[in-house]
TIMI-2910 file (N, C-alpha, C, CB; in pm, 1 decimal, decimal comma, always signed):
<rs>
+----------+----------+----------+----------+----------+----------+----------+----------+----------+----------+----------+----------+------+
!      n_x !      n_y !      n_z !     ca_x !     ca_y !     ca_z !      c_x !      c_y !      c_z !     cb_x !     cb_y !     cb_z ! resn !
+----------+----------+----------+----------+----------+----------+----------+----------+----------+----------+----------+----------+------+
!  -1241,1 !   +592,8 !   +879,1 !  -1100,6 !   +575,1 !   +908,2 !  -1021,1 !   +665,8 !   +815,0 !  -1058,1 !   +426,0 !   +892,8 !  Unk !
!   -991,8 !   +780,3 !   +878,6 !   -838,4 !   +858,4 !   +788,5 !   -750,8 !   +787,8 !   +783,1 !   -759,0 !   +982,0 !   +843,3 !  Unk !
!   -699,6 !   +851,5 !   +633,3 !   -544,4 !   +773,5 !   +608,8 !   -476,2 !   +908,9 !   +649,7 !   -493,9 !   +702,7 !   +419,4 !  Unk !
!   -333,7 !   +854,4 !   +722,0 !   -306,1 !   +963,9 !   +780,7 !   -126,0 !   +966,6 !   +721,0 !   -348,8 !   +953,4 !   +960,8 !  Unk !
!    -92,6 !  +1059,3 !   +608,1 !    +34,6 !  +1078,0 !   +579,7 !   +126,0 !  +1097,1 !   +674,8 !    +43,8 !  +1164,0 !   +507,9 !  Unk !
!   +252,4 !   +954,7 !   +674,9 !   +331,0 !   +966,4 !   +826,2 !   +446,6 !  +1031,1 !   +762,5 !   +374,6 !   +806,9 !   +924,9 !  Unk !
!   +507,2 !  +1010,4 !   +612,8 !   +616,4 !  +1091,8 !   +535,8 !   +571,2 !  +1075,8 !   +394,0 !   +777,2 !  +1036,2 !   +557,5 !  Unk !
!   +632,9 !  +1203,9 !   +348,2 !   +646,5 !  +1172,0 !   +149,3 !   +776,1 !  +1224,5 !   +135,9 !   +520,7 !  +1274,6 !    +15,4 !  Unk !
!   +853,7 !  +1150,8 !    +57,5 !   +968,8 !  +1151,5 !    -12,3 !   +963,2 !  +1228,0 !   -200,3 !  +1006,9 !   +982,2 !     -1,7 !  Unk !
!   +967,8 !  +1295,2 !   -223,5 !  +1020,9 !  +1331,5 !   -393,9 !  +1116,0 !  +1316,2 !   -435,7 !  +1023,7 !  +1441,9 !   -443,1 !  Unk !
!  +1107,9 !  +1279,6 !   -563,0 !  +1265,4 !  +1309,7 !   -670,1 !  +1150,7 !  +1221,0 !   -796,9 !  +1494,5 !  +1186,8 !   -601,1 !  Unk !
!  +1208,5 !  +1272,0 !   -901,5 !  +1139,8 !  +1238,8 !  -1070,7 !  +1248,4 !  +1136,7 !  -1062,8 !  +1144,1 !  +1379,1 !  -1232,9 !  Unk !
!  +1210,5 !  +1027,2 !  -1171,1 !  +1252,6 !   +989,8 !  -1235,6 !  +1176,8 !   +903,3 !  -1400,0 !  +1314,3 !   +946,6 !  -1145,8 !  Unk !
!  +1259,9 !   +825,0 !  -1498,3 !  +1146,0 !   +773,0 !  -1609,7 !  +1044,1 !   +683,7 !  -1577,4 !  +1204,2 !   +704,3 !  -1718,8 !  Unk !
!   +939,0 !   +755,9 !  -1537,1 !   +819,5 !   +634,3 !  -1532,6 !   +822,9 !   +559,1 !  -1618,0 !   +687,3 !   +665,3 !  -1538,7 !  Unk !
!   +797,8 !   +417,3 !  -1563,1 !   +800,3 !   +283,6 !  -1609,8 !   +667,6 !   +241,0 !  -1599,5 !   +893,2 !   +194,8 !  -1537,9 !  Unk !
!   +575,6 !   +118,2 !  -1640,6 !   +456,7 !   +107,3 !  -1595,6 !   +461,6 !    -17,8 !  -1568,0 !   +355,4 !   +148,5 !  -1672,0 !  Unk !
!   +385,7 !    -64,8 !  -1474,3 !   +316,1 !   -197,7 !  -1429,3 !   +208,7 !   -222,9 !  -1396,4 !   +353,5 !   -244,7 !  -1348,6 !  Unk !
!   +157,3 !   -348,9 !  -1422,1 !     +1,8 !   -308,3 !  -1372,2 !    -30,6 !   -318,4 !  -1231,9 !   -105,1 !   -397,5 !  -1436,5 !  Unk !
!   +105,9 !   -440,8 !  -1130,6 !    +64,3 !   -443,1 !   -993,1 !   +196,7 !   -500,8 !   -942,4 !    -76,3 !   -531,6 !   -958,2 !  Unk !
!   +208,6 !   -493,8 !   -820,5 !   +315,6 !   -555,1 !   -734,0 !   +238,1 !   -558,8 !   -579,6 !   +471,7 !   -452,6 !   -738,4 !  Unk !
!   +282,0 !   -654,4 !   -500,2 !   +203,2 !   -696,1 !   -394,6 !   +344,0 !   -722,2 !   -293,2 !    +91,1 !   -838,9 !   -435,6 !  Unk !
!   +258,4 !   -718,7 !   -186,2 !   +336,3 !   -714,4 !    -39,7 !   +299,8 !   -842,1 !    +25,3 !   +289,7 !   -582,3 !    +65,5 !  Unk !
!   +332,7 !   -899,2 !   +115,9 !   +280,8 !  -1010,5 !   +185,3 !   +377,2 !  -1111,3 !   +299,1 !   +232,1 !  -1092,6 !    +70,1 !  Unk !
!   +388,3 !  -1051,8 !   +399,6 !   +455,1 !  -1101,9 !   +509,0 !   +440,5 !  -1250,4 !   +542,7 !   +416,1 !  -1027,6 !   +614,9 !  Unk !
!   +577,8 !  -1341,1 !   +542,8 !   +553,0 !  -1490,9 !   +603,5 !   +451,7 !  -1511,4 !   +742,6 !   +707,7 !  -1549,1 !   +648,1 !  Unk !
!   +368,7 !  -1560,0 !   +741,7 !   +269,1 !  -1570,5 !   +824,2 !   +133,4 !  -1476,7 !   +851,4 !   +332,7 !  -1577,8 !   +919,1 !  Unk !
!   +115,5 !  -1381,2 !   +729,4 !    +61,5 !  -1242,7 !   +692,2 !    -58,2 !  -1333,4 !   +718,0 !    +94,3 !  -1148,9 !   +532,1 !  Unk !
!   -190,5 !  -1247,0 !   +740,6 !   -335,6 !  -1297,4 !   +706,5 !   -368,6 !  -1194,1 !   +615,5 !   -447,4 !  -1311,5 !   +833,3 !  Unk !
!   -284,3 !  -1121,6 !   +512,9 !   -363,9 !  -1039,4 !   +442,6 !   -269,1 !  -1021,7 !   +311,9 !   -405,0 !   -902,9 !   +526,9 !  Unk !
!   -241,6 !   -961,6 !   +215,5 !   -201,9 !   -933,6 !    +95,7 !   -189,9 !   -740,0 !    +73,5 !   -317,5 !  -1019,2 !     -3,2 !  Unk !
!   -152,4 !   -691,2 !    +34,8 !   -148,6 !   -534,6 !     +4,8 !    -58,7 !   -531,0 !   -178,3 !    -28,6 !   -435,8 !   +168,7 !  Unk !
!   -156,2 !   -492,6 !   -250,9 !   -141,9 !   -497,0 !   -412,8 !   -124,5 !   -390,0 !   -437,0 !   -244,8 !   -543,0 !   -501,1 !  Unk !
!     +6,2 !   -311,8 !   -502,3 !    -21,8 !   -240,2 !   -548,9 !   -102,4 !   -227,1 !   -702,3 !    +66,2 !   -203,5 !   -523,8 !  Unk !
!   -188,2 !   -146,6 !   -711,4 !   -259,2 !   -151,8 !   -894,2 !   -270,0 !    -34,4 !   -955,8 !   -420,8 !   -204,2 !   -915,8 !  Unk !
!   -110,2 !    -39,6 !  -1004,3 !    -95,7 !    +93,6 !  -1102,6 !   -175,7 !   +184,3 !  -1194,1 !    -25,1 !    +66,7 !  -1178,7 !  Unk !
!   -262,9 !    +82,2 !  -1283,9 !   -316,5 !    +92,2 !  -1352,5 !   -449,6 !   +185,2 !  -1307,9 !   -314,8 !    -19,6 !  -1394,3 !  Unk !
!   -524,8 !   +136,3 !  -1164,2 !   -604,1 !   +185,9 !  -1124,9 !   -572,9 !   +305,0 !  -1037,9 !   -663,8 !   +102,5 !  -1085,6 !  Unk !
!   -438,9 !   +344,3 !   -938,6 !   -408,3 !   +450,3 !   -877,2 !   -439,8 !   +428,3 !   -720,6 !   -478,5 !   +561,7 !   -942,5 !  Unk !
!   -427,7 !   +277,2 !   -713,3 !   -455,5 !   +272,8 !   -581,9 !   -412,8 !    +80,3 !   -509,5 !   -640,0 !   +330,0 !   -578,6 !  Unk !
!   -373,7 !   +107,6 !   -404,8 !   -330,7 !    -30,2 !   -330,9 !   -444,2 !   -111,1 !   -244,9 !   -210,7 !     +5,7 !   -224,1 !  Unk !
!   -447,8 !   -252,9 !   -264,7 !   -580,6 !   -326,7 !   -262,0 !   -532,5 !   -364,7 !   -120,5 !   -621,8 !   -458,5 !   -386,9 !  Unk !
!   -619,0 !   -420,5 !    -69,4 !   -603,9 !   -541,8 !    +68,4 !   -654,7 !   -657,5 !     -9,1 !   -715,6 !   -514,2 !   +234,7 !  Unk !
!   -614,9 !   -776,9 !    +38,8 !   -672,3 !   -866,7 !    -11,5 !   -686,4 !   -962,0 !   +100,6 !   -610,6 !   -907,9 !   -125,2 !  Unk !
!   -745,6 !  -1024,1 !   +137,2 !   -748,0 !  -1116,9 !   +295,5 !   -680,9 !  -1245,7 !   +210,2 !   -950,6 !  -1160,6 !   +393,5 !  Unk !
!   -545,1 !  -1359,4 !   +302,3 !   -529,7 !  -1486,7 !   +227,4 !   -596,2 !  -1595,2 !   +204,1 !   -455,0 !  -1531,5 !   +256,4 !  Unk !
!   -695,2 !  -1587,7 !   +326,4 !   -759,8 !  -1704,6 !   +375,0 !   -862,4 !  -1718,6 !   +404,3 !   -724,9 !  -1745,4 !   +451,3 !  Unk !
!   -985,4 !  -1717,5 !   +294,2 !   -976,9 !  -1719,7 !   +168,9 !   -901,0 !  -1631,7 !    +51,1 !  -1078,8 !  -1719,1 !   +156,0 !  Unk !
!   -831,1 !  -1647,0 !    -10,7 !   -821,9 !  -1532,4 !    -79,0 !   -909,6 !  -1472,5 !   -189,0 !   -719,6 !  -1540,4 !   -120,0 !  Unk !
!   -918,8 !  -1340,6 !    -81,0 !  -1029,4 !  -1256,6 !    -89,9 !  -1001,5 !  -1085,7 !    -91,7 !  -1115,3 !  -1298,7 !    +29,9 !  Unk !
!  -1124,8 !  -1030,9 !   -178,5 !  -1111,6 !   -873,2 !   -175,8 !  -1165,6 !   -781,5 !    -51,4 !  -1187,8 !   -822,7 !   -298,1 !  Unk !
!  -1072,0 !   -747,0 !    -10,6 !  -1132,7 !   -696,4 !   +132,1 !  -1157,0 !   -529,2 !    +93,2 !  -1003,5 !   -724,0 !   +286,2 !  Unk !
!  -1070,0 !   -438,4 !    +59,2 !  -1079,5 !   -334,5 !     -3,9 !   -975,3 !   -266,2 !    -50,9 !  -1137,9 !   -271,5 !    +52,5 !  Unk !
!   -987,6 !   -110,5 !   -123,6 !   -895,4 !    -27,6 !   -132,8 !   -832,0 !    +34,9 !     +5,6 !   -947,5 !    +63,4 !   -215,8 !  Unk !
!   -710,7 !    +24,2 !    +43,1 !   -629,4 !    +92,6 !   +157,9 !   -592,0 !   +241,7 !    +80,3 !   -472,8 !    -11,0 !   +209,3 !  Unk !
!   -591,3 !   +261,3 !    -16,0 !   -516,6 !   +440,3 !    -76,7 !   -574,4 !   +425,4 !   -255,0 !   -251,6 !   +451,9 !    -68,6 !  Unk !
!   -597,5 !   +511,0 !   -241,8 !   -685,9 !   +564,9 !   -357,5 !   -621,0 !   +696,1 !   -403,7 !   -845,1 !   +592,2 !   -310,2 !  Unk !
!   -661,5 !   +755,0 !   -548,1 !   -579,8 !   +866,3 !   -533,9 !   -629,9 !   +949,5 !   -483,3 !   -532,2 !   +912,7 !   -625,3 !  Unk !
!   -769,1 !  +1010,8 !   -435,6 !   -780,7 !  +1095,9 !   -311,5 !   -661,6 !  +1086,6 !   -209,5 !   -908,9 !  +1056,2 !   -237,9 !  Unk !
!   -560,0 !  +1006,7 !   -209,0 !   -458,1 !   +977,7 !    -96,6 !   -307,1 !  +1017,8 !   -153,2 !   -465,1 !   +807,1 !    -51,5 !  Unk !
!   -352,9 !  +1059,8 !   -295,4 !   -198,0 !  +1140,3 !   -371,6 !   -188,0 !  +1081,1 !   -452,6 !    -51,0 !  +1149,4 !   -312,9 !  Unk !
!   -172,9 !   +917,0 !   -473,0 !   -127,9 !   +856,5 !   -523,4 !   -165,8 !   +814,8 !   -653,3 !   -115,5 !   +799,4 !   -457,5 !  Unk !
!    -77,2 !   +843,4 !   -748,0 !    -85,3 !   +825,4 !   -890,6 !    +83,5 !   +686,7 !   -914,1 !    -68,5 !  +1031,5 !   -983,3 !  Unk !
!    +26,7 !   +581,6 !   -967,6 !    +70,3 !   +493,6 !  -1030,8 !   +184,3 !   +427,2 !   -919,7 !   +114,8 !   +549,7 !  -1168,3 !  Unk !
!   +132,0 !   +366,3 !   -844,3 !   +157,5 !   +315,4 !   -700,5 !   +258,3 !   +145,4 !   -760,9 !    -42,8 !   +285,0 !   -590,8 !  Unk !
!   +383,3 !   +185,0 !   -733,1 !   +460,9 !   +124,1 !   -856,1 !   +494,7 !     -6,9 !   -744,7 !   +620,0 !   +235,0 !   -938,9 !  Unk !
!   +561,5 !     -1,2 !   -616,9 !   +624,0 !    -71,0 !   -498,5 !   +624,1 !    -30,7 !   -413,0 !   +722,1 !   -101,3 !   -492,3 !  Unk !
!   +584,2 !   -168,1 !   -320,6 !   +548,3 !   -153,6 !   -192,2 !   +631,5 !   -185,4 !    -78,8 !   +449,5 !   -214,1 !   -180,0 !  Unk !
!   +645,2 !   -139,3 !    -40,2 !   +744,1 !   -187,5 !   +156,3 !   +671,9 !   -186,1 !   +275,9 !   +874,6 !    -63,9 !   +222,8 !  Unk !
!   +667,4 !   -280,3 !   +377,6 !   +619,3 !   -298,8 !   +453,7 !   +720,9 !   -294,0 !   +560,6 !   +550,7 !   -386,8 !   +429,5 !  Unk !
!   +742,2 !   -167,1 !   +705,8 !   +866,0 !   -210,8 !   +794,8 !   +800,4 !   -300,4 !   +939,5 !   +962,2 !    -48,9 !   +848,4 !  Unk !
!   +787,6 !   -393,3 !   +955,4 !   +655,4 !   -456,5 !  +1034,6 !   +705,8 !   -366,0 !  +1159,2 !   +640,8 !   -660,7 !  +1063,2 !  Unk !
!   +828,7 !   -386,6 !  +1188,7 !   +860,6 !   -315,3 !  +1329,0 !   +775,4 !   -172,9 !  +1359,9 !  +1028,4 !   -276,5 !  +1330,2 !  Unk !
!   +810,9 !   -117,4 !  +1316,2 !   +721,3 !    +22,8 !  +1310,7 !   +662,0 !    +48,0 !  +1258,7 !   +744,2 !   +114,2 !  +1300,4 !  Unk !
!   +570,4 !    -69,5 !  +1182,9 !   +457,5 !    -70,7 !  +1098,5 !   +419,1 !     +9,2 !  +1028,0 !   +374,3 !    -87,1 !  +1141,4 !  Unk !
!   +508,3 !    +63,3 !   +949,2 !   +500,6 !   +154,5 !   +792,8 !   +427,5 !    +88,8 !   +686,9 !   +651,9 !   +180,1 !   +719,5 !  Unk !
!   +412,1 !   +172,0 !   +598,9 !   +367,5 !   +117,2 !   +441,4 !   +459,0 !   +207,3 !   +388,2 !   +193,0 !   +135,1 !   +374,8 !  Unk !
!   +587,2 !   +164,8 !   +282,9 !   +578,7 !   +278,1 !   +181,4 !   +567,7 !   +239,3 !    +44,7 !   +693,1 !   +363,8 !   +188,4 !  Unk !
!   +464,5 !   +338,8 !    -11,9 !   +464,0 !   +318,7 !   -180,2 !   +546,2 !   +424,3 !   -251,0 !   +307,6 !   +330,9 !   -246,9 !  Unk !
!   +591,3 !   +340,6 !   -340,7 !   +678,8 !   +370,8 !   -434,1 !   +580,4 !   +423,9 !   -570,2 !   +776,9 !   +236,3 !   -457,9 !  Unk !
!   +581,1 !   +538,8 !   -644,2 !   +501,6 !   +547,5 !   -712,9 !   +623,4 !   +553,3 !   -881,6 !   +396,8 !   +676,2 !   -651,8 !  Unk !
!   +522,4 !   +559,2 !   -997,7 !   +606,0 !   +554,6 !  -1086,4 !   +679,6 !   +696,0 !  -1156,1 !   +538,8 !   +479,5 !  -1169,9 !  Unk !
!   +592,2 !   +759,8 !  -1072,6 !   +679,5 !   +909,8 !  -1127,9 !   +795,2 !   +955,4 !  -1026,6 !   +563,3 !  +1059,2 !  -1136,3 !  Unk !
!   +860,4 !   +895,3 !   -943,9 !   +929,3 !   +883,7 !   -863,7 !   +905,9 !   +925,9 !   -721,5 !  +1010,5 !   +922,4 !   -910,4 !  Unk !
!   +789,9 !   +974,9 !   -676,2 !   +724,7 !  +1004,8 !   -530,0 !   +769,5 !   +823,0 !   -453,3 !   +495,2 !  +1052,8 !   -549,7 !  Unk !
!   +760,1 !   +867,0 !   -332,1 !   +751,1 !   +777,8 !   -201,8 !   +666,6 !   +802,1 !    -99,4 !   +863,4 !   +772,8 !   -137,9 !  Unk !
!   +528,4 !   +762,5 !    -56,3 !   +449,7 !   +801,9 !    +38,4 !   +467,1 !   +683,5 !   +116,4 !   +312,4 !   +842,9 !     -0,3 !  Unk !
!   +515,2 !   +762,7 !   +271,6 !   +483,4 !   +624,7 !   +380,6 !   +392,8 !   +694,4 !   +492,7 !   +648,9 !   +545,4 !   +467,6 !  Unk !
!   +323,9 !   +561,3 !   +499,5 !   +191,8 !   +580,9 !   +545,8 !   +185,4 !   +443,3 !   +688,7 !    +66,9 !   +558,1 !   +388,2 !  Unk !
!   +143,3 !   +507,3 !   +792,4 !   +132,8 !   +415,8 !   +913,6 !    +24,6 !   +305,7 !   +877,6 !    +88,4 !   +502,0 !  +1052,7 !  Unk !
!    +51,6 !   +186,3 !   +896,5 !    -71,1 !    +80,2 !   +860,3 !   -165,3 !    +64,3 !   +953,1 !    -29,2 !    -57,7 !   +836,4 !  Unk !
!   -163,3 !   +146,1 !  +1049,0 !   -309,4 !   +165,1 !  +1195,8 !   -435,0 !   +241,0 !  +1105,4 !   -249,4 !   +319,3 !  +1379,0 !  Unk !
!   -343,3 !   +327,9 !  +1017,7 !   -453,4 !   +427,7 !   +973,6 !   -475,1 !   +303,6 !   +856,6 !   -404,4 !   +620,9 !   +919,7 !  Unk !
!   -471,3 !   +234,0 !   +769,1 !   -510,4 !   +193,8 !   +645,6 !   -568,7 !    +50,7 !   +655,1 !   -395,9 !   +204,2 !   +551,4 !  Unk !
!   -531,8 !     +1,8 !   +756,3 !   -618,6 !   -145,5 !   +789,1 !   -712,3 !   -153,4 !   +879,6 !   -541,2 !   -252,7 !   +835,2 !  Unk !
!   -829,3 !   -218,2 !   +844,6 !   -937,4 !   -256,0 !   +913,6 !   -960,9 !   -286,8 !  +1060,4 !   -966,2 !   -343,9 !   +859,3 !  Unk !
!   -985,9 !   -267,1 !  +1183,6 !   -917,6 !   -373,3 !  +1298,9 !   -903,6 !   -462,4 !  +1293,4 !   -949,6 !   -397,0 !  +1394,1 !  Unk !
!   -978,8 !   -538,1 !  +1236,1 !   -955,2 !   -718,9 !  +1212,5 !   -839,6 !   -685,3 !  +1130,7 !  -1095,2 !   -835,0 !  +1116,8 !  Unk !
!   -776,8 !   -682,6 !  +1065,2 !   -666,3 !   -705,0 !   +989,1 !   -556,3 !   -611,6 !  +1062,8 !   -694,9 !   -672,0 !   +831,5 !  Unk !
!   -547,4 !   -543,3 !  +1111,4 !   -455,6 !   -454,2 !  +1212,1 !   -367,7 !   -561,9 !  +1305,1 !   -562,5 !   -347,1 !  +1322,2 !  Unk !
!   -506,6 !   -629,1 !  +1410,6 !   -471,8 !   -677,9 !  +1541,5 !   -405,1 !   -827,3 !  +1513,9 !   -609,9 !   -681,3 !  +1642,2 !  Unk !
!   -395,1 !   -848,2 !  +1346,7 !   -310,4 !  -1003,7 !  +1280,2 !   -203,1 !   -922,4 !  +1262,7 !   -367,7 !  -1103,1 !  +1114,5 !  Unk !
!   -150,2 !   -831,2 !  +1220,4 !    -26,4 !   -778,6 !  +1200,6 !    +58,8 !   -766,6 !  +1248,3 !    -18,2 !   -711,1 !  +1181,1 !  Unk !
+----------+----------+----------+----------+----------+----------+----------+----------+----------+----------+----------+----------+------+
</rs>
């Protein structure tokens, strides 16, 4: 499964650090973490809550993946990184089918 860059946004600003921030829609069956520390955003399934995998890694650009947005309508991802980048990324390309066809 390619991850497939749908936009990137630039502008710098003072990186700040965190170690994670997470996404998670009312009635979601899944979780999306960002983990700064590591350079990449997790899936996590809720029910159990569980590690399902990495969705973006930095093979995918991404260095220090600060905040996350989810637009369900047109089913975006965008991460917010800490050096001031914005990558949005379609969630067809980054979720599993089982976790796609709950979304």
């Amino acid at each position: 499964m390619a991850n497939k860059l749908h936009h990137k946004y630039a502008r710098t600003h003072e990186a700040c650090g965190c170690a994670c921030r997470l996404h998670c829609d009312e009635g979601s069956s899944y979780l999306l973490v960002a983990d700064s520390d590591n350079d990449r955003v997790k899936l996590l399934g809720c029910s159990p809550l569980e590690y399902i995998g990495d969705v973006l890694r930095p093979a995918d650009g991404l260095r220090g993946p600060y905040r996350l947005s989810v637009d369900e309508h047109q089913k975006l991802l965008a991460v917010g990184c800490v050096d001031g980048r914005v990558f949005v990324f379609e969630l067809r390309h980054l979720l599993p089918d089982s976790v796609a066809a709950d979304s």
